[in-house]
C-alpha positions as CSV (number, residue, x, y, z in Angstrom):
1,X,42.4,5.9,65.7
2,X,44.7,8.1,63.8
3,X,44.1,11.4,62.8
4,X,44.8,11.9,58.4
5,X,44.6,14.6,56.4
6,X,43.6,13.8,52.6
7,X,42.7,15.2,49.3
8,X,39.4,14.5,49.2
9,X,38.6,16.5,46.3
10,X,40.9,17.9,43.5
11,X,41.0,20.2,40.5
12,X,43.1,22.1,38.1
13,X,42.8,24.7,34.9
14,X,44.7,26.0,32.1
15,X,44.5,29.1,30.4
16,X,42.7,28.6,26.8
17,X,44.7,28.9,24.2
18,X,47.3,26.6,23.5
19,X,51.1,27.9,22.4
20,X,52.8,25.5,20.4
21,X,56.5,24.8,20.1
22,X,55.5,25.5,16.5
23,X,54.5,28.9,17.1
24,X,57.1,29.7,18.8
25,X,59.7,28.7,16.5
26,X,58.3,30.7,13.8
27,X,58.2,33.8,15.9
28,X,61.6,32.7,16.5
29,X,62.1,33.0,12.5
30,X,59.7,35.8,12.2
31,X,62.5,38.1,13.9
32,X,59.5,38.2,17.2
33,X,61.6,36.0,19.7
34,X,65.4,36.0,20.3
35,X,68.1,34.0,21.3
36,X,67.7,30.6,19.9
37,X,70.7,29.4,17.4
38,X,69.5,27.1,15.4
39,X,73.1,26.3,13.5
40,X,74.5,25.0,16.2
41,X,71.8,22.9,17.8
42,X,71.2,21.8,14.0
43,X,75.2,20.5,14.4
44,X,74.9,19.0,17.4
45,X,75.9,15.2,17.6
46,X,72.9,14.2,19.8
47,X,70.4,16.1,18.0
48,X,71.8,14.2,15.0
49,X,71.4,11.3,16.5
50,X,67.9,12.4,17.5
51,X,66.8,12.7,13.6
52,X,67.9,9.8,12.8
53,X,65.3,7.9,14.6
54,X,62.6,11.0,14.5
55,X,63.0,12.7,11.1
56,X,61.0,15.3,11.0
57,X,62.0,17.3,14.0
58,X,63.1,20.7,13.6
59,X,65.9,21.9,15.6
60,X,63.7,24.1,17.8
61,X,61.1,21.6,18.3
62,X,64.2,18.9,19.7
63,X,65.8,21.9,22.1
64,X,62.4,23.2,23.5
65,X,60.5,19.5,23.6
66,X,63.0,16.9,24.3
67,X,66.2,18.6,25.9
68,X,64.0,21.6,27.7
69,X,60.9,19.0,28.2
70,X,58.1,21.3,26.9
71,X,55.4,20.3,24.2
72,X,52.4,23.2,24.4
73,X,51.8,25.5,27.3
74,X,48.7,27.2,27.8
75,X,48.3,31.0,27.6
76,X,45.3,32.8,28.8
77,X,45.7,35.5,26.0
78,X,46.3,34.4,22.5
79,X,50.2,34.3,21.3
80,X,52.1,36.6,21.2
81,X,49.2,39.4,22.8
82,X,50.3,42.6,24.4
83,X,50.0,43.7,28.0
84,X,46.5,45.2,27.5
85,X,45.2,41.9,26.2
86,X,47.0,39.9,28.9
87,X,45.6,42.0,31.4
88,X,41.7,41.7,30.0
89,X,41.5,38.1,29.7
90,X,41.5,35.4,32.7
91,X,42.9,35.8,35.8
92,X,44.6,34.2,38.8
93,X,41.1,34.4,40.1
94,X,39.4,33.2,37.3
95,X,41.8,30.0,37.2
96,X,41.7,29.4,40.7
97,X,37.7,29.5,40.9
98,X,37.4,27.0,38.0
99,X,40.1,24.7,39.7
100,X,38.2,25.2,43.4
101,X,35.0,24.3,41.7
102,X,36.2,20.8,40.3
103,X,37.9,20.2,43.3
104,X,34.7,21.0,45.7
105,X,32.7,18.4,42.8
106,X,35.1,15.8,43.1
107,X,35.2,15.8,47.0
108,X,31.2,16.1,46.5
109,X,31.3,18.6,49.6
110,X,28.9,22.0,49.3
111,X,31.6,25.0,49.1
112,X,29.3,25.8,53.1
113,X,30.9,23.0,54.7
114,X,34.6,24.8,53.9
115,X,35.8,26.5,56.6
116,X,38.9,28.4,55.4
117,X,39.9,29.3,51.9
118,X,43.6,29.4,51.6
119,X,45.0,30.9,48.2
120,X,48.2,32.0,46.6
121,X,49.8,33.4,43.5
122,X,52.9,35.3,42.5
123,X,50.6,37.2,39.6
124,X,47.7,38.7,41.0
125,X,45.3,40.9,39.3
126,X,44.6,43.3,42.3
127,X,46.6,44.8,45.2
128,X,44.0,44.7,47.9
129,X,42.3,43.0,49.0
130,X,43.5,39.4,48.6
131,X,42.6,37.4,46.0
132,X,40.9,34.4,48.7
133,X,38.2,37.2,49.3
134,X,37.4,37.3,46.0
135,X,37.7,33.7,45.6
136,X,35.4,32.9,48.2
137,X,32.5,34.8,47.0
138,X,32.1,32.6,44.1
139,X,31.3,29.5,46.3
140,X,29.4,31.1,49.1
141,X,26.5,33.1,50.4
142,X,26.7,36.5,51.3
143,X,26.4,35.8,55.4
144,X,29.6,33.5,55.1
145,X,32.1,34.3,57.9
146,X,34.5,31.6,57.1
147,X,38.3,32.7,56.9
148,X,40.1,33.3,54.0
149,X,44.3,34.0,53.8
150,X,46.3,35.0,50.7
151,X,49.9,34.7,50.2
152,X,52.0,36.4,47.7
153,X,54.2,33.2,46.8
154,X,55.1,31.7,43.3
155,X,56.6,28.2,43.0
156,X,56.2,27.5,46.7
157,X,52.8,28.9,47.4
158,X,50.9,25.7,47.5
159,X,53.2,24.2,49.9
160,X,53.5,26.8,52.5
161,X,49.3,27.0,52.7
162,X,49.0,23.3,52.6
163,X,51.5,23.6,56.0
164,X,49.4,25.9,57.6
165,X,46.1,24.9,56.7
166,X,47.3,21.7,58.5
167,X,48.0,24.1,61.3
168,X,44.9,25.5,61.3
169,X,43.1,22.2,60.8
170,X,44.9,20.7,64.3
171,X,44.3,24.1,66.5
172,X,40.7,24.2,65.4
173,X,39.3,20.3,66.2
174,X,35.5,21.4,65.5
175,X,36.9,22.3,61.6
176,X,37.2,19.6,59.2
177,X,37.6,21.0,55.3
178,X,39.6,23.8,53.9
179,X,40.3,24.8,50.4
180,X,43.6,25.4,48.9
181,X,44.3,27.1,45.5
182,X,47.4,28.2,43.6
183,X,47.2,29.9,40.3
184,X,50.0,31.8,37.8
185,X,49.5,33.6,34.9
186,X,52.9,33.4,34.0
187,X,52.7,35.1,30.6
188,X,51.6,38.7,32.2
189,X,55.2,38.4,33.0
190,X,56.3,38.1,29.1
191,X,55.1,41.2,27.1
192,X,58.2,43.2,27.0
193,X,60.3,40.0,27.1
194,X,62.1,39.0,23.6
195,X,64.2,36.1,24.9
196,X,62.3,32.4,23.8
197,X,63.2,30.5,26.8
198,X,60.7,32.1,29.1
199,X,58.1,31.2,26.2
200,X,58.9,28.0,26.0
201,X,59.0,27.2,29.6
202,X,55.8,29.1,31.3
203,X,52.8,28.9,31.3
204,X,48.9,29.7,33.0
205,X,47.4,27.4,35.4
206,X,46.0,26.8,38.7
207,X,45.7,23.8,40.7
208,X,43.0,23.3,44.0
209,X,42.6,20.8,46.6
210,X,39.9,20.1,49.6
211,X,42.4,19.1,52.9
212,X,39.8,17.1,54.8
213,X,40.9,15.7,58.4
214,X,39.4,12.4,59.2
215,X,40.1,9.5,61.4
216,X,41.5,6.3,60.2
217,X,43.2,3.0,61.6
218,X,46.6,3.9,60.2
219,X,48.5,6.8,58.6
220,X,47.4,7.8,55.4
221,X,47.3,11.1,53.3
222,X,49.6,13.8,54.3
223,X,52.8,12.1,55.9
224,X,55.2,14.6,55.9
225,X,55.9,18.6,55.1
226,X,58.3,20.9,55.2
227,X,59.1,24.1,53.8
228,X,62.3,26.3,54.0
229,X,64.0,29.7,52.5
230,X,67.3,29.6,50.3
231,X,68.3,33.8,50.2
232,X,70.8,32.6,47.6
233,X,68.2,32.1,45.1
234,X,66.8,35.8,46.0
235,X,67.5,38.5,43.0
236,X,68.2,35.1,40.4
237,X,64.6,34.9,39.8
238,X,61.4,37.6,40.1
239,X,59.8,40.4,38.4
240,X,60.5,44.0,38.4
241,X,58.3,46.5,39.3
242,X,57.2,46.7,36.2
243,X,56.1,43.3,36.2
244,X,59.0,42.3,34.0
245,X,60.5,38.9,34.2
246,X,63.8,38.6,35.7
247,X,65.8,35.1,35.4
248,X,69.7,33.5,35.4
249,X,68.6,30.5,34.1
250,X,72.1,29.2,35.8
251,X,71.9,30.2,39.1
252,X,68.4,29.2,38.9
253,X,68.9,25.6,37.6
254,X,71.7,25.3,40.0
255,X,70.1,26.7,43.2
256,X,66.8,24.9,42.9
257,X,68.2,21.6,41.8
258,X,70.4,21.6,45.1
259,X,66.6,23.0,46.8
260,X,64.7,20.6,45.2
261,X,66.7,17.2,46.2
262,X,67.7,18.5,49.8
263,X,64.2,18.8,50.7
264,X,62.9,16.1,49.3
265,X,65.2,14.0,51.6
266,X,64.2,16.0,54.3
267,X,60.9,15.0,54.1
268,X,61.7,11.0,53.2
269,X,64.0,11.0,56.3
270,X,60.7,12.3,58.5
271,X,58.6,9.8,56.9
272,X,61.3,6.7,57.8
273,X,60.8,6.0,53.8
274,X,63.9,5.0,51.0
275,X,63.6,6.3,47.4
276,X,62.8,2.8,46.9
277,X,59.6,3.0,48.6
278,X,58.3,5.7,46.4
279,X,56.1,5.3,43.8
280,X,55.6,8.8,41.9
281,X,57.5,11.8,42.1
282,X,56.1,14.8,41.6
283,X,58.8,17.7,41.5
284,X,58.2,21.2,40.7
285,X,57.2,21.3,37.0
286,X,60.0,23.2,36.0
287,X,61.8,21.4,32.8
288,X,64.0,18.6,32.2
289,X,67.5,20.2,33.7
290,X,66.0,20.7,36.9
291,X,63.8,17.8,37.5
292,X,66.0,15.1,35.9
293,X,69.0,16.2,37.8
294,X,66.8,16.3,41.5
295,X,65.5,12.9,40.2
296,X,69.1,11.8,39.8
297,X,70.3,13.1,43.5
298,X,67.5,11.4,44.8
299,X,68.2,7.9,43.3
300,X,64.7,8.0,41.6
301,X,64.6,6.2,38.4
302,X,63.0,8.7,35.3
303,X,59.8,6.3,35.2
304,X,58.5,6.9,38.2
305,X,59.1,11.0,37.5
306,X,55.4,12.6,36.7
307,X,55.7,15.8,34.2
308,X,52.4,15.4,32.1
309,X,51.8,18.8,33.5
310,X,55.5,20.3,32.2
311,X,55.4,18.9,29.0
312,X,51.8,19.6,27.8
313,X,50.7,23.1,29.7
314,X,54.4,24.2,30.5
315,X,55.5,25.2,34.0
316,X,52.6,26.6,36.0
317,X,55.1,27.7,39.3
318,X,52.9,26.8,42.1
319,X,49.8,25.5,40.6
320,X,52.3,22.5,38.9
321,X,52.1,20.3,41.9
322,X,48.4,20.6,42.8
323,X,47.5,20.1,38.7
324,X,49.6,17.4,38.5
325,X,47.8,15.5,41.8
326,X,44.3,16.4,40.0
327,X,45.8,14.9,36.2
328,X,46.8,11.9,38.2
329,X,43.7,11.4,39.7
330,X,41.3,11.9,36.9
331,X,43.9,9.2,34.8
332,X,43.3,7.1,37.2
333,X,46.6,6.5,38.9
334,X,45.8,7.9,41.7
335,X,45.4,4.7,43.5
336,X,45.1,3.7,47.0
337,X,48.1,3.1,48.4
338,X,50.5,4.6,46.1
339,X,53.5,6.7,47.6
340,X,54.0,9.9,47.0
341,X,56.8,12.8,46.8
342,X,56.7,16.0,46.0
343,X,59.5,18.4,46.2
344,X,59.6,22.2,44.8
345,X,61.9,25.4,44.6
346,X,62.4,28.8,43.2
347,X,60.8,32.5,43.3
348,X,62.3,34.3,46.5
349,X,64.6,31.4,47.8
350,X,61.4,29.4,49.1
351,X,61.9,25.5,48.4
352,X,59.3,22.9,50.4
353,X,58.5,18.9,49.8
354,X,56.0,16.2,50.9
355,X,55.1,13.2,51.2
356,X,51.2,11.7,50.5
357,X,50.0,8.4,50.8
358,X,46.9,7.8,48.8
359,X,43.9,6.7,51.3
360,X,42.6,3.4,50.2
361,X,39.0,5.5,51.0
362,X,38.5,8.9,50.9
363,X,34.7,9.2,51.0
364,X,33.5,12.2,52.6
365,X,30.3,12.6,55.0
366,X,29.3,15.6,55.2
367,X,25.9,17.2,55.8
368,X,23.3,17.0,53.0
369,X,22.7,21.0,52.5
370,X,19.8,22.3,50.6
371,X,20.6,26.3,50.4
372,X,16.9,27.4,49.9
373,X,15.1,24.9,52.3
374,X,12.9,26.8,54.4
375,X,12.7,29.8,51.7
376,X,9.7,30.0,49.5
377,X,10.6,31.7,46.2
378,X,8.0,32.8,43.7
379,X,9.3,32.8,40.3
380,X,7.3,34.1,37.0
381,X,7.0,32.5,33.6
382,X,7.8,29.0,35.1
383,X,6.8,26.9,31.7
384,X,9.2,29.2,29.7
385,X,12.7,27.7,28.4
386,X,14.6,29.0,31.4
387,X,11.6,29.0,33.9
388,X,11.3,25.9,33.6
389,X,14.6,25.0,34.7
390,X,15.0,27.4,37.3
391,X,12.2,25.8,38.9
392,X,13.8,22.2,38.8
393,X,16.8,23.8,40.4
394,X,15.0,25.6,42.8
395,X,13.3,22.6,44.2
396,X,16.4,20.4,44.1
397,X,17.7,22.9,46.4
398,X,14.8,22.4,49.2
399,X,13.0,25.8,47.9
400,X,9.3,25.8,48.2
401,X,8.1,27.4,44.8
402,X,4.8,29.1,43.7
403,X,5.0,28.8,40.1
404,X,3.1,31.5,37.8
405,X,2.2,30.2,34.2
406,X,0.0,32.1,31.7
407,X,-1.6,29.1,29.3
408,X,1.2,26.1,28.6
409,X,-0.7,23.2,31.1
410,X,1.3,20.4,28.8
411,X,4.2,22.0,30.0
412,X,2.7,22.7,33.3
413,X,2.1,19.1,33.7
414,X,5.5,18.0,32.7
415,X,7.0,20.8,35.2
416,X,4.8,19.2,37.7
417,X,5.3,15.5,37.1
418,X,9.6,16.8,37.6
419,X,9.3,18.7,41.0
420,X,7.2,15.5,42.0
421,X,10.0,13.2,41.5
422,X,12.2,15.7,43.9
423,X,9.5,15.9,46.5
424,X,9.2,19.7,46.4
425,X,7.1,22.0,48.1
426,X,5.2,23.6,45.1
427,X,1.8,25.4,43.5
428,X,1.1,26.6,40.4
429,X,-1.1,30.1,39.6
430,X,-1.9,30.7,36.1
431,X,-2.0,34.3,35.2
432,X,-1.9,36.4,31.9
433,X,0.3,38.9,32.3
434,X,-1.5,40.5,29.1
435,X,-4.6,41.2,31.4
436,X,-4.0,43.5,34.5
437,X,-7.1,41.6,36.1
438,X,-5.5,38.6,35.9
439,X,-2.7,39.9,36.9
440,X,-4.1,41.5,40.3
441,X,-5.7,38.3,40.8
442,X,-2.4,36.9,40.9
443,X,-1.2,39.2,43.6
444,X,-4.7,38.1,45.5
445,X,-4.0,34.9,45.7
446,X,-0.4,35.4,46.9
447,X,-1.3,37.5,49.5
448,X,-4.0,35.4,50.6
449,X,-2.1,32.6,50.7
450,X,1.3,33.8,51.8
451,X,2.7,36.1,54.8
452,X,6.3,36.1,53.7
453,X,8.5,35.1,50.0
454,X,12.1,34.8,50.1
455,X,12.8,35.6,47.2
456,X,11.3,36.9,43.7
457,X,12.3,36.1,40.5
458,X,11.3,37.0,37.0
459,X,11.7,35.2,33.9
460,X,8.4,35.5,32.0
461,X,8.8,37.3,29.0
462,X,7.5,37.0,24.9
463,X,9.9,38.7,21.9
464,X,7.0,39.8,20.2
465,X,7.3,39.4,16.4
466,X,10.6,39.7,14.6
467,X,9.6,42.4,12.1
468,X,12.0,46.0,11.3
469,X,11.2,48.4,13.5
470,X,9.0,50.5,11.1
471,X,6.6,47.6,10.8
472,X,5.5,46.7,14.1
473,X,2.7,47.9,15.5
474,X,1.7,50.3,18.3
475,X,-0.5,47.6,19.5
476,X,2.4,44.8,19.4
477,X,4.7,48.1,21.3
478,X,1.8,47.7,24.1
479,X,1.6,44.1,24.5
480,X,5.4,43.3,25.0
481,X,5.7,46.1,27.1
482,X,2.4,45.2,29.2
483,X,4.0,41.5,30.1
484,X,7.4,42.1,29.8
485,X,7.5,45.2,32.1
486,X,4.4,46.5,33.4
487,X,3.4,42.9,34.8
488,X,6.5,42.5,36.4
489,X,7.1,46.2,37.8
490,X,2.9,46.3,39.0
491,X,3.8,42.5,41.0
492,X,7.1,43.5,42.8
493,X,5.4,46.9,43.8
494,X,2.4,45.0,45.5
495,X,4.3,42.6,46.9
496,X,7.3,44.8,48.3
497,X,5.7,44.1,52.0
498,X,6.0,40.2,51.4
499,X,9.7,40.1,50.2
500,X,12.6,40.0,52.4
501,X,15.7,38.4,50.7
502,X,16.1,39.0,47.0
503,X,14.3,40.2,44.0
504,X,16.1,38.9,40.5
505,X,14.9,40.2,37.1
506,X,16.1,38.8,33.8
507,X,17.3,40.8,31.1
508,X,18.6,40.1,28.2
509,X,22.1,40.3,25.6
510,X,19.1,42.0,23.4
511,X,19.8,45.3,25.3
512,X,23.4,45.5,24.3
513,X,23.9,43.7,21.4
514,X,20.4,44.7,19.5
515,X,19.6,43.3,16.2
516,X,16.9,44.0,13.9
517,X,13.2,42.0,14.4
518,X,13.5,42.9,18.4
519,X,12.5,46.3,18.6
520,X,9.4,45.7,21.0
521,X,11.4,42.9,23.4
522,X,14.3,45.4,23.6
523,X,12.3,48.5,24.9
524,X,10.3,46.5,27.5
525,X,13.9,44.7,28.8
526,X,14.9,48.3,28.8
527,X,11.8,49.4,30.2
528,X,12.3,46.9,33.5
529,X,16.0,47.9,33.7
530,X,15.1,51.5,34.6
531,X,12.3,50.4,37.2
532,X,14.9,47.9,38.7
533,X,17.8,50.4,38.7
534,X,15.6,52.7,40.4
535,X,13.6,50.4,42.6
536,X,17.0,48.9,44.2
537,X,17.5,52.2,46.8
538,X,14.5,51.5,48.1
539,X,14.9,48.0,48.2
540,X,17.9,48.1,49.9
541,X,16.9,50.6,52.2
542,X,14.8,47.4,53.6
543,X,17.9,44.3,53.4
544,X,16.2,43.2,49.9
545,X,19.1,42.8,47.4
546,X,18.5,43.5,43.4
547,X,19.7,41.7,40.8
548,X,19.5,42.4,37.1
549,X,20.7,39.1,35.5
550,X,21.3,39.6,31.6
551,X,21.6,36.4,29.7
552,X,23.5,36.0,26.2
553,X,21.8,34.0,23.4
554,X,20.8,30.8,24.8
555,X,19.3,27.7,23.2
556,X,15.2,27.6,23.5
557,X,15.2,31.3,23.7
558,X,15.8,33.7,21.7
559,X,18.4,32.0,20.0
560,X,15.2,29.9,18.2
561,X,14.3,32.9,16.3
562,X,17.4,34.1,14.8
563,X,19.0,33.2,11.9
564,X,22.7,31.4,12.8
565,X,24.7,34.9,11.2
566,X,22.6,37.0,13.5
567,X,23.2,34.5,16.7
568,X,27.3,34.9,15.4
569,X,26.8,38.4,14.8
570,X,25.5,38.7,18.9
571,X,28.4,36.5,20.2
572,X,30.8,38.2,18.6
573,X,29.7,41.5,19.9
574,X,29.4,40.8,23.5
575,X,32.3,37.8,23.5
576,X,30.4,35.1,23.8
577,X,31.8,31.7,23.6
578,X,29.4,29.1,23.4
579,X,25.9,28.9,23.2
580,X,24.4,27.9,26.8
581,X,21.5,25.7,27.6
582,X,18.7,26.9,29.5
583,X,20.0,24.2,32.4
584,X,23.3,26.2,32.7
585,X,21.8,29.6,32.9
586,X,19.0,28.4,35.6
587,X,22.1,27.1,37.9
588,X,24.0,30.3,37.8
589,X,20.5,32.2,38.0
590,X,19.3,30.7,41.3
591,X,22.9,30.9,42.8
592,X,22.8,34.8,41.8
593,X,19.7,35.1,44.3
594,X,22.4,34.0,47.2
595,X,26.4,34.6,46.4
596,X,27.9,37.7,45.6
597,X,30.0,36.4,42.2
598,X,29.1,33.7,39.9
599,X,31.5,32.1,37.2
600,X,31.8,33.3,33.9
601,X,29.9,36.6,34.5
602,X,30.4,40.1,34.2
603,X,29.2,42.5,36.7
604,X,28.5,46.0,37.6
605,X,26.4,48.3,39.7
606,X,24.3,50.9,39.0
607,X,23.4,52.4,42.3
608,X,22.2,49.5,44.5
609,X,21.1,47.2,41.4
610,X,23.6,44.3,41.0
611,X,23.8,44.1,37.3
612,X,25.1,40.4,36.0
613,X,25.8,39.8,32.6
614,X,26.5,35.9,31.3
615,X,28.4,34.8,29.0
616,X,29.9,38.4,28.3
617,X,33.6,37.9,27.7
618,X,35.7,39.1,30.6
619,X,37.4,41.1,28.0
620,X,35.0,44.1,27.7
């Protein structure tokens, strides 16, 4: 038997917003961008000659799309934004976690059987500590020991960790999966910069892969690697410590071009393969001057050259060589088999290459993990919108569930005939949380039936009626407040001496971003803020973690009684993008009770109390 390493899984991202060649000839024209002379490419004999067979194309477009080799690059900011705005929208972080996350799905491994997180960037959005820490708290519990290394590296980065995760992977025969994440935001390195080539050329991306090691009759995955330091290319390429670009686009070109196709045949020589032999080349996404001439030293014809990546989000340093493997695969030419070569050059002098034969089966077994099996959880208002899927969830995880309802038994009975289906551990209670007996019957019956829960997690709530403030009435004021605060603050108090993991309440975008008709619902979310914000000390005091989770406007809530300018009026205020299903929230919900950062959320603490806002744009 042989021992491979493979992608098992991969996955990529872009920033959101889409530059244009367009755009940026206009801010060309608009006196924004410099350096483009547009008489004399509009004299030139092959752009003439270009015309003539694609009228239509301006002068710019030909010089940045066909002779530079890039279409649209994606920005994480809007163009042109300042530094502020660059620096408030996604990050390295953000990129890598989305790329990680697809990567993890596609390998179908839980992020618990990863046992390093290797990660690396040449923009990152903190100092200390390194951005894999970070990273890692997205996929994994808070008891996760696993390791996690950051390098500071830029075109190069993903080929240095791959190298030594392989290390890793070979002094460590007990480990089997690591992670392995590159990401840029190359236009944080643009906001002072006037000159269009660095516009036309970069852009924001990261790029992930799952490096499994497995046993296989012959050699496959990972034939060959190598990495290596030219200091010539040292002050030709960086950023200041201003976090300024700095380029010779000369140097550069000339330098990495040499980088590129020497270590390319450095690797081929190691692998006993001809250029022939290779089936896609994968160079450092880095425009047409580079790549074609490396293609041309290397005898590789321009077909079998890959630049999808170059040509439609722009050169993503790094993260272009993982993206690219993860675009291949999800076109579906990433085909058992095929051969492989990838070569790369640039930021500091560092220039690297491998070689990658696609397995002809890279099925993964790995152990079938159900976070919460062996926790029972007791979650309110289980028939509700979100309840309801929160329970699903829960029991597709292995949790044992005691499900509170007040008076829905249709939906009780649907919820019921669902958790069946997964062979969960479950019993419902029916309480009205508008009656305190019922209520303390509740708590009875729990502690009558129960020594120990896991967790606790509240999502029963009403909105109460949607009239102005003046009209509602004091006896409305009491009823919202009686179910929506003093139910929930009277059962966690009771049951304190029953809980040992996690207690999650669920607030709402109503206490931010109030509208008129919610009066009532707002000051008895308000209400269980305080308690929560106040009840974490002690809770902490006894290992119980608190977590406020405040969801935007989601479908089958709220969302149901608002008119569509007041739900636009609400998005806009917090920076909503989309409206969420109740499904979406309930998966970042029940992961909340568990890992210390979820995607797409925005957190703070107020004392002990973990407050999580989702769907809040990263921006506020």
């Amino acid at each position: 038997m042989v021992e491979n390493f493979i992608f098992s899984g991969l996955g990529h991202s872009y920033g959101e917003y889409e530059v244009t060649n367009e755009m940026l000839e206009k801010a060309v024209k608009d006196g924004r961008l410099d350096g483009f002379d547009e008489e004399r490419i509009a004299g030139n004999e092959d752009y003439l000659k270009f015309i003539n067979k694609n009228p239509g194309v301006s002068p710019f477009d030909y010089f940045a799309g066909w002779v530079m080799g890039f279409r649209v690059r994606n920005h994480v900011a809007p163009f042109s934004s300042s530094r502020e705005k660059v620096y408030k929208a996604q990050t390295a972080i953000d990129l890598s976690v989305q790329a990680i996350d697809k990567a993890l799905k596609d390998a179908c491994i839980h992020p618990d059987n990863i046992d390093a997180w290797f990660t690396s960037t040449g923009t990152p959005p903190l100092q200390a500590p390194g951005i894999a820490s970070v990273i890692k708290c997205y996929f994994t519990n808070w008891e996760n020991q696993t390791l996690t290394s950051t390098i500071t590296s830029a075109c190069v980065g993903f080929n240095i960790n791959l190298q030594r995760a392989i290390e890793f992977l070979k002094c460590n025969p007990e480990i089997k999966h690591v992670v392995i994440a590159h990401a840029e935001i190359l236009s944080s390195l643009l906001t002072e910069i006037i000159d269009f080539v660095p516009f036309v050329t970069f852009g924001d991306g990261a790029g992930a892969v799952v490096l499994s090691k497995v046993e296989g009759n012959k050699k496959e995955g990972l034939i060959s690697i190598k990495n290596n330091e030219d200091l010539r290319m040292l002050d030709n390429l960086g950023a200041d410590k201003h976090g300024n670009l700095y380029m010779n686009p000369s140097n550069v070109k000339k330098t990495a071009t040499f980088d590129i196709t020497r270590s390319g045949k450095q690797v081929l020589k190691n692998s006993k393969w001809d250029t022939e032999d290779i089936d896609i080349f994968i160079p450092h996404q880095t425009g047409h001057a580079i790549v074609h001439g490396s293609a041309e030293q290397l005898n590789i014809p321009r077909e079998k050259i890959y630049q999808d990546v170059q040509l439609y989000h722009g050169n993503l340093s790094g993260a272009s060589i993982p993206a690219a493997l993860s675009e291949l695969k999800l076109g579906g030419s990433f085909k058992s088999g095929k051969k492989i070569l990838t070569a790369t050059a640039g930021l500091g002098g560092e220039f690297g290459a491998f070689t990658y034969i696609v397995p002809e089966n890279i099925s993964i077994k790995t152990a079938d993990l159900k976070e919460f099996e062996g926790n029972t959880v007791l979650l309110t208002g289980s028939t509700g919108s979100l309840g309801f899927e929160v329970a699903r969830n829960l029991a597709g995880k292995g949790a044992r569930i005691i499900l509170h309802y007040n008076s829905n038994e249709k939906k009780m009975d649907m919820l019921a005939g669902e958790l069946k289906n997964l062979n969960a551990d479950f019993e419902f209670i029916k309480s009205d949380f508008s009656d305190p007996g019922d209520v303390n019957n509740l708590i009875a019956t729990i502690k009558t039936k129960y020594k120990n829960l896991d967790y606790l997690v509240h999502t029963a709530a009403i909105t109460g009626s949607m009239k102005r403030a003046s009209e509602v009435t004091d006896e409305e004021v009491r009823l919202v407040a009686q179910v929506n605060q003093s139910a929930p603050v009277h059962i966690i108090k009771a049951l304190f001496g029953l809980i040992r993991k996690a207690v999650l309440y669920v607030g709402s975008v109503a206490e931010d971003a109030q509208f008129s008709g919610s009066s009532s619902y707002v000051a008895s979310k308000q209400g269980l803020h305080g308690f929560a914000a106040s009840f974490a000390g002690e809770a902490h005091s006894r290992g119980i973690r608190s977590i406020y989770y405040m969801i935007g406007i989601m479908a089958g809530g709220m969302a149901d009684l608002l008119s569509p300018e007041q739900i636009r009026k609400v998005m806009t205020s917090i920076g909503q993008k989309k409206l969420n299903t109740p499904a979406e929230i309930a998966e970042k919900v029940v992961s909340s009770l568990t890992r210390p950062k979820i995607i797409d959320t925005f957190d703070t603490e107020e004392g002990m109390l973990l407050v999580r806002r989702d769907s809040y744009s990263w921006k506020r």
